[in-house]
C-alpha positions in Angstrom: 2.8 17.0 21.0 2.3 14.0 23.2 1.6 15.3 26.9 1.1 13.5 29.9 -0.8 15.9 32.7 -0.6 14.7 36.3 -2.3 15.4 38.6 -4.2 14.9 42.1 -7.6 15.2 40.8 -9.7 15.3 37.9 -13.1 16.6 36.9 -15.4 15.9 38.2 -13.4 16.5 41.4 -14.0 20.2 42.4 -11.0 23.1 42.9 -9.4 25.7 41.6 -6.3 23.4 40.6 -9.0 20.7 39.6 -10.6 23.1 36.9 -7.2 24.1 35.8 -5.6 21.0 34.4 -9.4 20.0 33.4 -9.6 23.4 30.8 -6.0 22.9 30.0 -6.1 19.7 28.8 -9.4 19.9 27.1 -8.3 22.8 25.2 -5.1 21.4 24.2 -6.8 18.0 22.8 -9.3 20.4 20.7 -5.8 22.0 18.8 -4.7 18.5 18.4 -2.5 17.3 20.8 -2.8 14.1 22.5 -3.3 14.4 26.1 -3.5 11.7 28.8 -4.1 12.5 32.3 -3.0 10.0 35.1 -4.6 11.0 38.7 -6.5 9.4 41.8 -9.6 7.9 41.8 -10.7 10.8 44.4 -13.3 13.5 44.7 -12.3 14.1 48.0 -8.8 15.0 49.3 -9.4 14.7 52.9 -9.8 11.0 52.9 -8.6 9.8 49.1 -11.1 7.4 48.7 -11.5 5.5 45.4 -14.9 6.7 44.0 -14.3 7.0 39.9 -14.0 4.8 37.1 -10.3 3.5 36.2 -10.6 5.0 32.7 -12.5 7.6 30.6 -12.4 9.2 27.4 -13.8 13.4 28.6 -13.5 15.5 25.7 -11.0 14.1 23.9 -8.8 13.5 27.0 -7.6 9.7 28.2 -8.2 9.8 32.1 -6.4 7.1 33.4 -7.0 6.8 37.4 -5.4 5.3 40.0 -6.4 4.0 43.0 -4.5 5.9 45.9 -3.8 5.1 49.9 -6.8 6.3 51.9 -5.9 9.1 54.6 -7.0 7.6 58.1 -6.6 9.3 61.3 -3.9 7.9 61.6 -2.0 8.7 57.9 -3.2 12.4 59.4 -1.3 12.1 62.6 1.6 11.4 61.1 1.4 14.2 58.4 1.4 16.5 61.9 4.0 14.5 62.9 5.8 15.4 60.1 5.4 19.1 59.8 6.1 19.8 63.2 9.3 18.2 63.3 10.3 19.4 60.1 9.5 22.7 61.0 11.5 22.8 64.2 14.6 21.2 62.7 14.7 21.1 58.8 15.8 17.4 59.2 15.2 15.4 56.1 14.3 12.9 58.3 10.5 14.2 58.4 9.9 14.3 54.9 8.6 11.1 54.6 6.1 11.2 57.2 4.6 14.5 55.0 4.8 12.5 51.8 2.9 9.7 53.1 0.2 12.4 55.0 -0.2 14.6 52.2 -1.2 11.6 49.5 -2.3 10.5 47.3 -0.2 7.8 47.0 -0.6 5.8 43.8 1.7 3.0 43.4 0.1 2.2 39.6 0.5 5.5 38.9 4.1 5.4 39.3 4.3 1.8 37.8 2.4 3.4 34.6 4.5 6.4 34.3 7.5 4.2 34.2 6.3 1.8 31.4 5.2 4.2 29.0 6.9 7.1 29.5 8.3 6.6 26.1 4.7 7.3 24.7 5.3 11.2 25.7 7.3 14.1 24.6 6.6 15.8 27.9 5.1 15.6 31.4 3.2 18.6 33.2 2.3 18.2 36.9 -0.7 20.2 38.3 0.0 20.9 41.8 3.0 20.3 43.8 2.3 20.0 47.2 0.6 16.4 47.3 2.6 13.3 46.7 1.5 12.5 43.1 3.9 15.5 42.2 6.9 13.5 44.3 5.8 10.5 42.3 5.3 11.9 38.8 9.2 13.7 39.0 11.3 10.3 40.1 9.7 8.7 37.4 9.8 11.1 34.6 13.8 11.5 35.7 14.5 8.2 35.7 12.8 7.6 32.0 14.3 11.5 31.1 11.3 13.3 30.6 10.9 16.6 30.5 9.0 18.1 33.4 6.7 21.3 33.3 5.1 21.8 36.8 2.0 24.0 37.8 2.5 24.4 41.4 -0.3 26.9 42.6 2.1 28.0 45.3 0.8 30.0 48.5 3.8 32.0 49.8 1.7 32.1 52.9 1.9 28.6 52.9 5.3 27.0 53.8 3.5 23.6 53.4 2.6 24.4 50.0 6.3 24.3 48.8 9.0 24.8 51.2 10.1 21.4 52.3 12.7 19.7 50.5 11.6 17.2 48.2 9.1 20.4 47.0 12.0 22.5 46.6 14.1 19.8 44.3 11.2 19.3 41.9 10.8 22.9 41.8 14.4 23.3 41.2 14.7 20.3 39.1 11.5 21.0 36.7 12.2 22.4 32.8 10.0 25.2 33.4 7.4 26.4 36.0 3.9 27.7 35.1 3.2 30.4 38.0 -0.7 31.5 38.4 0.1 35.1 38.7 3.1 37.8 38.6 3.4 37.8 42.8 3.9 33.9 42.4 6.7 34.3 39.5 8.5 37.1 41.6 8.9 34.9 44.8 10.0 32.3 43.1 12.3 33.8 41.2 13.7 35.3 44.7 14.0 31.5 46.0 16.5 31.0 42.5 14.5 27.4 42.0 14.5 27.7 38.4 15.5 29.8 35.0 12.4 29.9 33.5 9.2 30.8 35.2 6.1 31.9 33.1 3.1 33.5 33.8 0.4 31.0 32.9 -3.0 31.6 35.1 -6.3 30.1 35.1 -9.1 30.8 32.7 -12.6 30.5 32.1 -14.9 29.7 29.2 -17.6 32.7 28.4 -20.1 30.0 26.6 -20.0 28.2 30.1 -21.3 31.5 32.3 -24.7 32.0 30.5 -26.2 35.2 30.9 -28.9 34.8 33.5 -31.4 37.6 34.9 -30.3 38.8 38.3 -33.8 38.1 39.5 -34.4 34.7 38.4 -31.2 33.6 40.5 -32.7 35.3 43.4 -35.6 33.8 42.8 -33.8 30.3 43.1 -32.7 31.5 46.6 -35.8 33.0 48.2 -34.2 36.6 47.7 -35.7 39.8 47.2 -35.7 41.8 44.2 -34.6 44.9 46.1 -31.8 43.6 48.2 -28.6 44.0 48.2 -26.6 40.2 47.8 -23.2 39.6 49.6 -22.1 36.5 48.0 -19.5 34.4 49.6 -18.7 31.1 46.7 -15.9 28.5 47.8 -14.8 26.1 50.4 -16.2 26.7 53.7 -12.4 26.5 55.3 -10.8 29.2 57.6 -8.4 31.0 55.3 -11.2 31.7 52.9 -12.4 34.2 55.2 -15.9 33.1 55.9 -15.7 34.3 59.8 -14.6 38.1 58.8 -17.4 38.1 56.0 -20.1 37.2 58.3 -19.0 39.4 60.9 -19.1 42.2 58.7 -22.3 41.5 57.1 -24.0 41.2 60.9 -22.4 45.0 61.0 -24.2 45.8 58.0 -27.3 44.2 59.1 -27.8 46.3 62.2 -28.2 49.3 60.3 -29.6 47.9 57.1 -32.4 45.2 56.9 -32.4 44.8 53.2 -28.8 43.3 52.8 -28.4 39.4 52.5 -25.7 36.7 52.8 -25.3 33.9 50.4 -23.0 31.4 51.6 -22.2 28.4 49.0 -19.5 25.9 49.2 -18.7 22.7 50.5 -19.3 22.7 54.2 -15.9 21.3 56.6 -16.1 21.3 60.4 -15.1 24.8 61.0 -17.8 26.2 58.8 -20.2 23.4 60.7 -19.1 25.7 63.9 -19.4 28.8 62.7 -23.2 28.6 62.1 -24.1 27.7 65.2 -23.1 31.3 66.0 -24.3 33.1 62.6 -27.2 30.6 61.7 -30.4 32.7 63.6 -29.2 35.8 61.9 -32.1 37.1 59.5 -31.0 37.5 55.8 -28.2 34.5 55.5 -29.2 31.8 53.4 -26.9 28.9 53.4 -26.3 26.5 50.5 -23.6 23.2 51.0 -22.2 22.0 47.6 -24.2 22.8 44.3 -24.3 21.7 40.9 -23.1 24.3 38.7 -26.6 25.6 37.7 -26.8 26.7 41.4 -23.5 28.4 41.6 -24.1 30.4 38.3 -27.7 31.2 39.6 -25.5 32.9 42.7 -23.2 34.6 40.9 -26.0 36.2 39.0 -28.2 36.9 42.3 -25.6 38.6 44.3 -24.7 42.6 44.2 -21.0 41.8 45.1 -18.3 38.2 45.8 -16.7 38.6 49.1 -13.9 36.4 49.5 -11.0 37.6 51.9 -8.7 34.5 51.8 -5.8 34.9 53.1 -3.9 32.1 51.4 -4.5 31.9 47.8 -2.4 31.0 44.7 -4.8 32.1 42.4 -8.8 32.7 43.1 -11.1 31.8 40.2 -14.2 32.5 41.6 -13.0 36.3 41.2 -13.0 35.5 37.3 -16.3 33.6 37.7 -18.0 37.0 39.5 -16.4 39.0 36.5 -18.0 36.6 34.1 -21.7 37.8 35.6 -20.0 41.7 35.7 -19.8 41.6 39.1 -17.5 43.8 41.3 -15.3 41.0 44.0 -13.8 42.1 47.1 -10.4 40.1 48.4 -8.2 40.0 51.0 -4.7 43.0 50.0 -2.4 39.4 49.8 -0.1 39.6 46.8 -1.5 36.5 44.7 -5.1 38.5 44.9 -3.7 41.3 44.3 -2.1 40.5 41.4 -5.6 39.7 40.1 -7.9 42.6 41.4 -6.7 46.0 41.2 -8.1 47.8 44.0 -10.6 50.5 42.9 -10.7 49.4 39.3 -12.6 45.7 39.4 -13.0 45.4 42.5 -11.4 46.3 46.5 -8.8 44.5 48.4 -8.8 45.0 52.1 -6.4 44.0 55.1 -6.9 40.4 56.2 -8.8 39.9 59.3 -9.7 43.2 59.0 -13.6 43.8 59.5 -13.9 47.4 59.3 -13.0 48.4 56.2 -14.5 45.0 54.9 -17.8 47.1 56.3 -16.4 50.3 54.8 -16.1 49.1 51.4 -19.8 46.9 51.5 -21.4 50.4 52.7 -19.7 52.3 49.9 -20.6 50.0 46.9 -24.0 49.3 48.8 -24.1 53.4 48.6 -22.9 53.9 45.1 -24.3 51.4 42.7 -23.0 52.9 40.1 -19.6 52.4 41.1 -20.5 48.9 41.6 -21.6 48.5 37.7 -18.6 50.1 36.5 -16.4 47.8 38.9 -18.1 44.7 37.5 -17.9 45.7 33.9 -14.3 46.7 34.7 -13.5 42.9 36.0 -15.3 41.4 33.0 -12.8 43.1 30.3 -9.8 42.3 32.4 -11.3 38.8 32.2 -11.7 38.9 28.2 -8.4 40.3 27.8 -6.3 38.0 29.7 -7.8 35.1 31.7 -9.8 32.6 28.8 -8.9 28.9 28.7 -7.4 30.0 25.1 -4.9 32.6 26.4 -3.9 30.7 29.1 -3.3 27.6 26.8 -1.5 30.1 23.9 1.1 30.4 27.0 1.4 26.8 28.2 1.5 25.4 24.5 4.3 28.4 23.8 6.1 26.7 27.2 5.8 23.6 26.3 7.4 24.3 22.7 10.4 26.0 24.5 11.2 23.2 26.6 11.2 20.8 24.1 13.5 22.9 21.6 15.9 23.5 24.2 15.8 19.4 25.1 16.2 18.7 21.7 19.4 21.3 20.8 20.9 19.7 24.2 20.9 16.2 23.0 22.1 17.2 19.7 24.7 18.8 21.3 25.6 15.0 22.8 25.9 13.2 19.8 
């Protein structure tokens, strides 16, 4: 097949959604396919900047990027703008102002898409929410090619598909790839389209090493004997940073050999945060890391604790798994679709510190249970979320779409 994937980054841009489309495509061009991907110039969606190269060849992928509208104040203000007056009367008029605040915006993209959309059999866009998804569909309708979208929806996040030029490329896509079974069940409740799949993200075993526990504790000036609280992603509110803290300063009181990891990209409200947290003993803070660091933590720590209360997915679950590590996350139905609670892992009620500090005390208690946990989460990782499973199921959607294409232009003639 001849795919086009877009999307609103590229490695080596960092995400969830970012690592997706990266494995995906990889994968795909390794069974033989040719894959281009068409995408901003950006590492960094809060401003868009241009930073990377206009073309690369990564694993037998074609990266094409383009360079996008940089997000100002004032392209900010008016995706505010936007929302709230969408929000408070559904008028279409809005919807413009949250296309051009949501970016990026990449006029040669859509110019490219147009001119050789004849090159492709089909076109799969990672990601709905920002505007290359908006750009990508008008294009691929007007030169009728099929689209497969990715959209990571958040059902706790309206913004993440409920405005209405979301809803028509949902509705208006071939087929939608849903991250897990909570995502497919929504939207199949919203009646956007007739076929949703089950897709998912993966991981690659040969890129989680096996690393002693000590020598990553060693890397962060833990002890031997302590137990690790690991906290691994964006720094951003919904992650649930705040209600990890606060439960690990409740385990602290009682216990002075338990230790917070915190590792991710730093954003103003983290930047707050530890002007409140930062003199308690036993938290060691880490900004952005290369990847040696992050798999150095995920070996170091006794448990992930990510509460998030807005997810589509969570792969840094999988990557705990990966190290046979038991995760804790936040009872929303995307995480829960992921972690069963008691078998792999525990979900607890967001913004809930309590039983946060209920289920820390009880693993820190029973490290037994932990091990179990963790070698619980690593088969449920084997069995179902490699890149190869997950691209089994996109490569078997991708097939469908283009049958049923084909039988309806026969059909025509």
């Amino acid at each position: 097949m001849r795919l086009l994937h877009v999307t609103h980054q590229y490695r080596p841009a960092i995400g969830g959604a970012e690592k997706y489309i990266t494995d995906l495509s990889e994968e795909l061009a390794r069974r033989g396919h040719q894959v281009d991907v068409f995408t901003s110039r950006s590492l960094d969606y809060h401003t868009w900047r241009s930073e990377l190269p206009r073309f690369e060849r990564l694993e037998g992928v074609n990266v094409y990027r383009f360079s996008s509208l940089v997000r100002t104040e004032r392209v900010w203000r008016a995706l505010a703008y936007g929302f709230a007056g969408y929000w408070r009367t559904r008028a279409r008029r809005y919807e413009p102002f949250i296309f051009y605040g949501n970016g990026p915006i990449c006029p040669g993209m859509f110019v490219a898409i147009m001119r050789r959309a004849h090159q492709y059999d089909l076109l799969h866009v990672n990601n709905l929410h920002y505007s290359h998804a908006w750009i990508a569909y008008i294009a691929a309708r007007i030169r009728h090619l099929p689209i497969v979208i990715t959209p990571h929806v958040h059902a706790e996040q309206p913004a993440t598909y409920d405005v209405g030029y979301l809803r028509t490329i949902l509705r208006n896509s071939h087929a939608i790839l849903a991250d897990t079974y909570a995502e497919k069940q929504y939207l199949d409740q919203l009646g956007l389209n007739p076929e949703i799949v089950v897709g998912g993200v993966g991981l690659r075993q040969e890129q989680f090493p096996s690393l002693g526990q000590h020598e990553g504790r060693r890397r962060f000036g833990l002890p031997e004997d302590g137990f690790v609280i690991l906290f691994l992603g964006r720094k951003t509110e919904y992650k649930g940073l705040e209600m990890a803290l606060d439960a690990f300063v409740a385990l602290r009181q009682t216990r002075s050999d338990v230790y917070f990891l915190a590792i991710g990209p730093e954003t103003e409200f983290s930047q707050a945060l530890w002007s409140r947290y930062s003199s308690v003993e036993g938290l060691v803070i880490r900004g952005t890391v290369i990847d040696e660091e992050r798999l150095a933590a995920l070996s170091a720590c006794d448990v992930l604790v990510m509460p998030s209360v807005e997810e589509a997915f969570g792969i840094v679950y999988l990557e705990a798994w990966a190290y046979r590590k038991p995760v804790i996350g936040a009872n929303i139905a995307s995480v829960a679709s992921i972690i069963t609670d008691g078998v792999n892992g525990f979900l607890v009620e967001p913004y809930r510190v309590e039983p946060l500090v209920k289920c820390l005390t009880h693993l820190l208690e029973h490290p037994e249970l932990a091990k179990r946990m963790g070698e619980s989460g690593y088969k449920r990782l084997i069995q179902r979320y490699t890149v190869e499973r997950i691209a089994d199921i996109v490569e078997g959607t991708y097939a469908r779409v283009l049958r049923r294409q084909h039988s309806l232009a026969y059909r025509h003639t």
